[in-house]
C-alpha positions as CSV (number, residue, x, y, z in Angstrom):
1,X,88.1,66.7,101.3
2,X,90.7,67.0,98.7
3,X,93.3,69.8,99.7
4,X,94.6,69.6,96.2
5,X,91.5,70.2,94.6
6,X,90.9,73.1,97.1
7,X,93.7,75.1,96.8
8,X,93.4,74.6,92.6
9,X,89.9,76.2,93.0
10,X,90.9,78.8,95.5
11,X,94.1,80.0,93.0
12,X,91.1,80.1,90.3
13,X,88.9,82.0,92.3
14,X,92.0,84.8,93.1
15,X,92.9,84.6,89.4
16,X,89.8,85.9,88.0
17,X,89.1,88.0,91.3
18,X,92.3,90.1,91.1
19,X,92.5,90.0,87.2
20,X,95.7,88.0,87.5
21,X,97.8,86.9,84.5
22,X,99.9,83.9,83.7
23,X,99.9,81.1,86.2
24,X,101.0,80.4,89.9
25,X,104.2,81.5,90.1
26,X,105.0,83.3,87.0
27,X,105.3,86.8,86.8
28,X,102.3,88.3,86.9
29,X,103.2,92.1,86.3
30,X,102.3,95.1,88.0
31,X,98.7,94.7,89.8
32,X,95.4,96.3,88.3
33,X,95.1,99.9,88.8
34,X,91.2,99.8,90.3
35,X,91.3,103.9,90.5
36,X,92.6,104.1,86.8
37,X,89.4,105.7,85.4
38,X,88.6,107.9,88.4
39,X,89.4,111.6,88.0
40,X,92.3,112.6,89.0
41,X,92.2,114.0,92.8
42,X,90.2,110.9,93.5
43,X,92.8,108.6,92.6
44,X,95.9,107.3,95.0
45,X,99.2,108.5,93.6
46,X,100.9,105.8,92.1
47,X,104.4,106.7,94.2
48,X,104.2,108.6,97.8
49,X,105.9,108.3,101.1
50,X,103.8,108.5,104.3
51,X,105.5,110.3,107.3
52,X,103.9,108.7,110.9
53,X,104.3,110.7,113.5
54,X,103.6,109.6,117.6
55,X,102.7,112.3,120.4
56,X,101.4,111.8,123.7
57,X,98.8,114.1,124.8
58,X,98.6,113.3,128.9
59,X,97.9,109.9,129.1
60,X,97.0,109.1,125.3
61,X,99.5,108.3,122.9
62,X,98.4,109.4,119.8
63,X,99.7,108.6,115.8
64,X,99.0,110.8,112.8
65,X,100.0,110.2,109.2
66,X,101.0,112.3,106.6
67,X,100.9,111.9,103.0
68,X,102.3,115.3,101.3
69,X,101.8,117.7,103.8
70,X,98.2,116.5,104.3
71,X,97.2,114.5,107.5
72,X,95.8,111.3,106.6
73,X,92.7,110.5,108.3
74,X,92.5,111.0,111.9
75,X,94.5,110.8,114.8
76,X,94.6,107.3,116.2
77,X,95.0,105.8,120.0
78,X,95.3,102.5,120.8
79,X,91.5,102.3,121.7
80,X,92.1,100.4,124.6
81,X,93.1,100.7,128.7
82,X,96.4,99.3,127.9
83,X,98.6,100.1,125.0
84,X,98.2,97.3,121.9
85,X,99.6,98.5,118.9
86,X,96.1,99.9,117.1
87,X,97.2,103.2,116.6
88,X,99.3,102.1,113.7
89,X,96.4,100.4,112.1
90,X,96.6,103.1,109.0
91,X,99.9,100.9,107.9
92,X,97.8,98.5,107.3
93,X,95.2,100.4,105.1
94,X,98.5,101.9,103.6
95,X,99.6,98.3,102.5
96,X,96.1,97.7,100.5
97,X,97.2,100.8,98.3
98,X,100.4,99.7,98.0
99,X,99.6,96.2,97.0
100,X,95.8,96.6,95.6
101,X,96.0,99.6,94.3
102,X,93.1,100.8,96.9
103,X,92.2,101.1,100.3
104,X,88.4,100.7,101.5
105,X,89.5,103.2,104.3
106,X,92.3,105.3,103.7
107,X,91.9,108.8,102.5
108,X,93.3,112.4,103.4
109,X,91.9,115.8,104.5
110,X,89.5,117.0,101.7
111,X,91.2,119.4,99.6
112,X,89.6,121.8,97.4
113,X,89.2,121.2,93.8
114,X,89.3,122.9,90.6
């Protein structure tokens, strides 16, 4: 196996995956908007700060997040016997929008609509 010829082909595939301009290492501007054509309550503001928030409710620890006032998602234990850390999974969810521009997950309490 050639690990050059690999990595080339794996840098092509991203490129035309994520719509990326220029080549490896330039600046490749601000990443696609995927929601850009949705309407728009179904699309991730572009700026927003999430507020996390632990409580422990007898022997659960729970973690809710807030985006705006509105709870996003549901409230999250660690899912386990022991305490490892998956209650803050939504940060991860959180990054996608950040980075992507979407989350396959991620979405607050439905609001009504106009």
């Amino acid at each position: 196996m050639n690990l050059d010829a690999i990595a080339e082909a794996n840098l092509a595939k991203a490129h035309g995956r994520w719509m990326l301009r220029g080549r490896a290492g330039a600046n490749l501007g601000p990443a696609p908007s995927f929601d850009a054509t949705f309407r728009e309550h179904e699309r991730f503001p572009r700026q927003f700060e999430v507020e996390i928030t632990e409580t422990h409710e007898g022997d659960a620890v729970r973690v809710r997040a807030f985006v705006g006032g509105n709870r996003l998602g549901d409230p999250l234990t660690d899912n386990a016997y022991g305490a490892d850390g998956y209650r803050f999974r939504d940060v991860f969810h959180l990054a996608y929008a950040a980075v992507l521009g979407w989350s396959p997950v991620a979405q607050t309490e439905a609001q009504e609509q106009p």
